[in-house]
C-alpha positions in Angstrom: -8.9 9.9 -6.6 -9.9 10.0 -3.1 -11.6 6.7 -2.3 -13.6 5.9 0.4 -12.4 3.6 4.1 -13.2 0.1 3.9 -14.5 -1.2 7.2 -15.5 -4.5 6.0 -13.6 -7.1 8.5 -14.8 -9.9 6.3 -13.0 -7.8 3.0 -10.2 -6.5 5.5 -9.2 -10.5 6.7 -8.3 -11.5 3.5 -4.8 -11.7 1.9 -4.0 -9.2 -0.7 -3.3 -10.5 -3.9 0.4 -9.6 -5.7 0.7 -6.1 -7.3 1.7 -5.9 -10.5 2.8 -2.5 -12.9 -1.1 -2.2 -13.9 -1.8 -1.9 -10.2 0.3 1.8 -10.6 -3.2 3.5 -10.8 -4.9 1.9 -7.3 -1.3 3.1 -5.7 -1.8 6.8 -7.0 -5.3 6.8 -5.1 -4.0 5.4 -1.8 -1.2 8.3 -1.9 -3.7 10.4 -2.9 -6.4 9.5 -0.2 -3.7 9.3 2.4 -3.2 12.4 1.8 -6.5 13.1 2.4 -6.3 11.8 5.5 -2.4 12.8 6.7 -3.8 15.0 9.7 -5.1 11.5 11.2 -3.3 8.6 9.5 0.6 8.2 8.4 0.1 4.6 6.9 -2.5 2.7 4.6 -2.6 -0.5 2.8 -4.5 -1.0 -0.4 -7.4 -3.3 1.2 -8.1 -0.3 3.3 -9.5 1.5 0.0 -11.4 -1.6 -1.1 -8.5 -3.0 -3.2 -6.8 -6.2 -2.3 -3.4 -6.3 -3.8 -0.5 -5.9 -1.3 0.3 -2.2 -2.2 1.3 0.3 1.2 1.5 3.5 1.5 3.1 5.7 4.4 4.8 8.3 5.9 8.5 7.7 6.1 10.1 10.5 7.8 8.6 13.4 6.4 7.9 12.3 2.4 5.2 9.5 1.9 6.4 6.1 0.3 4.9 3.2 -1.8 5.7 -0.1 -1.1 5.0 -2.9 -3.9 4.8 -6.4 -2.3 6.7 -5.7 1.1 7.6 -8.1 3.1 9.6 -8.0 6.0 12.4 -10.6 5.8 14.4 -10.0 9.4 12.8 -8.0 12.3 14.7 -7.6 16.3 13.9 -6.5 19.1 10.3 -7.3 19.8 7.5 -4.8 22.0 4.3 -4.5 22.9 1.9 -1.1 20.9 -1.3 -0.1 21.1 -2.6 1.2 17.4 -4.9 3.0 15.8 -6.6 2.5 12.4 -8.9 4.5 10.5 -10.6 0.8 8.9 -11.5 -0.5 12.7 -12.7 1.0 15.8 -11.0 1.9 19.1 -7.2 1.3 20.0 -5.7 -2.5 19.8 -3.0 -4.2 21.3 -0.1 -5.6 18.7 3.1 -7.0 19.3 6.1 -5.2 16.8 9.6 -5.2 16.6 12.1 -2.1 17.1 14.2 -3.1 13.4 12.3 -4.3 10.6 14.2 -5.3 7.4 12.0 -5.3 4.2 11.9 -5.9 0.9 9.6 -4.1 -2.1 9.3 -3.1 -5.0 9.2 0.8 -6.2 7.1 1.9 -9.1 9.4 0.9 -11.6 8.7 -2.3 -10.3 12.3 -2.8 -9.2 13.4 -4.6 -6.1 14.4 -2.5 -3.0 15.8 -3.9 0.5 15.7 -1.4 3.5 16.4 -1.6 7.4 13.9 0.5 9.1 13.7 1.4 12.6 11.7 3.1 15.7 8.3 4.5 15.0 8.3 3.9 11.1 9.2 0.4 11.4 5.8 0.2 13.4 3.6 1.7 10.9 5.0 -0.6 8.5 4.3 -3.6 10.5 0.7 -2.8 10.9 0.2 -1.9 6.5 1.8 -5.7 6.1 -0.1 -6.7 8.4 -3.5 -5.4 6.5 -1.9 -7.3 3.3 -1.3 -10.1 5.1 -5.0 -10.2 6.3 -3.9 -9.8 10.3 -6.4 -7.3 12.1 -5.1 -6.4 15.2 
């Protein structure tokens, strides 16, 4: 189902709660309403649908890709970006990192380690950062 943007900073500042398997339902909607949106987004975080568990959704490289509880456990080579998001207004400043190396779990709920790097690192930055709570 297509769900509607939440642009609620008050919702949007709060840290997701853990996804579990019965959470496989709100992460066919965010694929679903990212989707939707693919012509102006390439990343969304569960929050941004008006669900706070830590569920992400993006585009890695072509094929879009779930992420259950990510978290980025080493990250190099830091920069400066200016991001978009369709939850808040205008363009912001955020500080990423070239290489991030994270660690989910797919929907089989089974653990997954990845290096990623260059612009799909970035986009993966800013969806933890909506689980995390962090508006940039």
């Amino acid at each position: 189902m297509i769900r509607d943007i939440c642009k609620d900073e008050a919702f949007l500042g709060q840290k997701a709660e853990p996804a579990t398997p019965e959470d496989l339902p709100i992460a066919a909607d965010l694929l679903e309403t990212l989707e939707h949106h693919k012509n102006r987004c390439v990343g969304m975080a569960a929050n941004m649908i008006g669900v706070n568990k830590r569920i992400i959704a993006f585009d890695n490289e072509g094929t879009f890709l779930v992420m259950f509880n990510p978290e980025i456990v080493k990250k190099s080579g830091p920069y400066e970006a200016e991001e978009g998001c369709l939850s808040l207004a205008g363009v912001r400043r955020a500080r990423r990192w070239k290489s991030v190396k994270v660690r989910w779990m797919n929907e089989k709920f089974q653990e997954r380690v990845k290096t990623f790097t260059g612009w799909t690192a970035q986009i993966i930055q800013h969806e933890i950062d909506h689980c995390e709570g962090v508006i940039i």
